[in-house]
N, C-alpha and C positions, 0 to 999 in steps of 0.2 A: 305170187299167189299164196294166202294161206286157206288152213284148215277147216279156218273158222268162216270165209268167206265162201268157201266150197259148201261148206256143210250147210251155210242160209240156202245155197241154190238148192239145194239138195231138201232141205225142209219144206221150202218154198213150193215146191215141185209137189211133193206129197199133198201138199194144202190141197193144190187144182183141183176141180173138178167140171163137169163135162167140156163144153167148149174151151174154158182155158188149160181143161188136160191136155187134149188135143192138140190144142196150138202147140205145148210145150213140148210135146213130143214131138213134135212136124218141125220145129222149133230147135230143137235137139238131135235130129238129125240132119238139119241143113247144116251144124257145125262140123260135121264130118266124125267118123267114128274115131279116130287119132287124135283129135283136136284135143287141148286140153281142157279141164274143166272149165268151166262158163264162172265168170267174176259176176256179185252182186249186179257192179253196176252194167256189165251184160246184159245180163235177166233181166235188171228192171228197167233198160232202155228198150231190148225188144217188145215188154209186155205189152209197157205205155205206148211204144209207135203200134200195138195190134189194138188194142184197148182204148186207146185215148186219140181221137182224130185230133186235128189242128182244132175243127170247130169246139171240140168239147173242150179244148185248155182254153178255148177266149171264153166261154161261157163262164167255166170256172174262175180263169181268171179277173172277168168281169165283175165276180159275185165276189172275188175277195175284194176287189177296187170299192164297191157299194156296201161291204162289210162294217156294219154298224151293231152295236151291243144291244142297245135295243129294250126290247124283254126281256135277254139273256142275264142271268148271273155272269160276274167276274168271270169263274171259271170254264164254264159254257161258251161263253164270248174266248177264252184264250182259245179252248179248243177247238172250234171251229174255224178261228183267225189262222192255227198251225196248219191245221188240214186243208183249206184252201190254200195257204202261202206258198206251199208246196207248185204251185202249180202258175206263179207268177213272181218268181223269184228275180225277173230281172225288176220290179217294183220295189223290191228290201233287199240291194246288194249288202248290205252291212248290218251289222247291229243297230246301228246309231238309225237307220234310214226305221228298221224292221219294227224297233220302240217307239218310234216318232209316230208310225202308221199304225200300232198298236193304240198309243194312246188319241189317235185321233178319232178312232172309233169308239172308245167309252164313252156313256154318259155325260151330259156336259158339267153333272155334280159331281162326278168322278175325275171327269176330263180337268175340270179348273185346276183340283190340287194335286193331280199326278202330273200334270205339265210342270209343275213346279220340281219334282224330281228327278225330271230328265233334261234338265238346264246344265248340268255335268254330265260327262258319259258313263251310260248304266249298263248293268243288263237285261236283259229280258225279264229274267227270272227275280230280280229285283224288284219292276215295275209292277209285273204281276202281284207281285207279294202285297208289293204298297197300294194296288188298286184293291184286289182284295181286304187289307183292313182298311182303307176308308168307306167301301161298301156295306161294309161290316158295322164300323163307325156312325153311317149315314141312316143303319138300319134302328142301332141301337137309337140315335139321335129320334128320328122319327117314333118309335115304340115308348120313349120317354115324353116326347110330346103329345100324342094321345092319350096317353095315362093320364098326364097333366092337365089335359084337355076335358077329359072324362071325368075328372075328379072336379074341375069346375062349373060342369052345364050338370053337375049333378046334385049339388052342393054340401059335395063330401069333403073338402078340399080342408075346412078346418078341421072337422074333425077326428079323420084320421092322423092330426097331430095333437090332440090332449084337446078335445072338442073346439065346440062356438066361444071367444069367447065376448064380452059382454058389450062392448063396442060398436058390434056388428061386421067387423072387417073379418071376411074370410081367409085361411092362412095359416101357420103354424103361430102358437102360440109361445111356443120355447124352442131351443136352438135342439135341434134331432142330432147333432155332431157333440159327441163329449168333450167336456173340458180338458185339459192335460190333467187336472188335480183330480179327475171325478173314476169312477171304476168307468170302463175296464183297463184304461190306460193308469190311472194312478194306486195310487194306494186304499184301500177301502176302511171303511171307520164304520 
């Protein structure tokens, strides 16, 4: 036993208040006054069997099994996938199992190309990463499309590149990307 594992029950214990003060005390003395301190995983196996009936870990664990992204952002969606996971762990014995079931609940615009980087073994913290910038990517994506869009049903679209010009075709008129020879990339004249 260390110090540091003493010291969370010990924190832990301070947190309580009413009803789970009590228990902790009632709790704390059924280990006998000699007994040695109480391990994390002690504490937080008596809590959950006072706290947590069988019914409430199938419920939980039910809501993780039907856990889909949804509304949720990226990061919203991990943390809520963590916080339930917790409580149906024989569902994600592994990493490999835990990233598979992660990415089966993203979006399915999300879902298509992070399935693609979990065809090697990853990690968690990986998938997240890369779910997040595609999210990010899909968002940018769509906000360039309504610009694009907007600038069409409005019929600003040429102009905003060196106006109408005489044709009639809507569009840019010159290339908006400089040349290698032209400033700012080249030399100026």
């Amino acid at each position: 036993m260390n110090a540091t594992n003493e010291e969370s029950v010990e924190f832990a214990s301070y947190q309580l208040k009413g009803v789970a003060y009590t228990w902790y005390e009632t709790w704390a003395r059924e280990q006998g006054e000699n007994a040695p301190l109480a391990t994390w995983k002690e504490f937080s196996k008596g809590f959950r069997e006072q706290f947590f009936s069988d019914a409430d870990k199938y419920a939980i664990a039910t809501q993780f099994k039907q856990l889909k992204q949804e509304s949720m952002n990226v990061k919203e969606y991990s943390h809520e996938f963590t916080r339930l996971s917790k409580y149906a762990t024989y569902m994600i014995p592994n990493e490999v199992a835990r990233v598979r079931r992660f990415v089966d609940g993203l979006r399915p615009h999300i879902k298509s190309h992070a399935s693609a980087a979990t065809m090697y073994p990853c990690s968690f913290s990986f998938v997240f990463s890369h779910a997040k910038r595609l999210e990010l990517w899909n968002k940018q994506k769509k906000a360039d499309w309504n610009l694009n869009k907007k600038a069409r049903t409005t019929g600003n679209y040429g102009s905003s590149f060196g106006g109408n010009n005489s044709r009639g075709i809507s569009g840019p008129t010159q290339s908006v990307v400089p040349s290698i020879g032209s400033a700012p990339f080249g030399r100026q004249e």
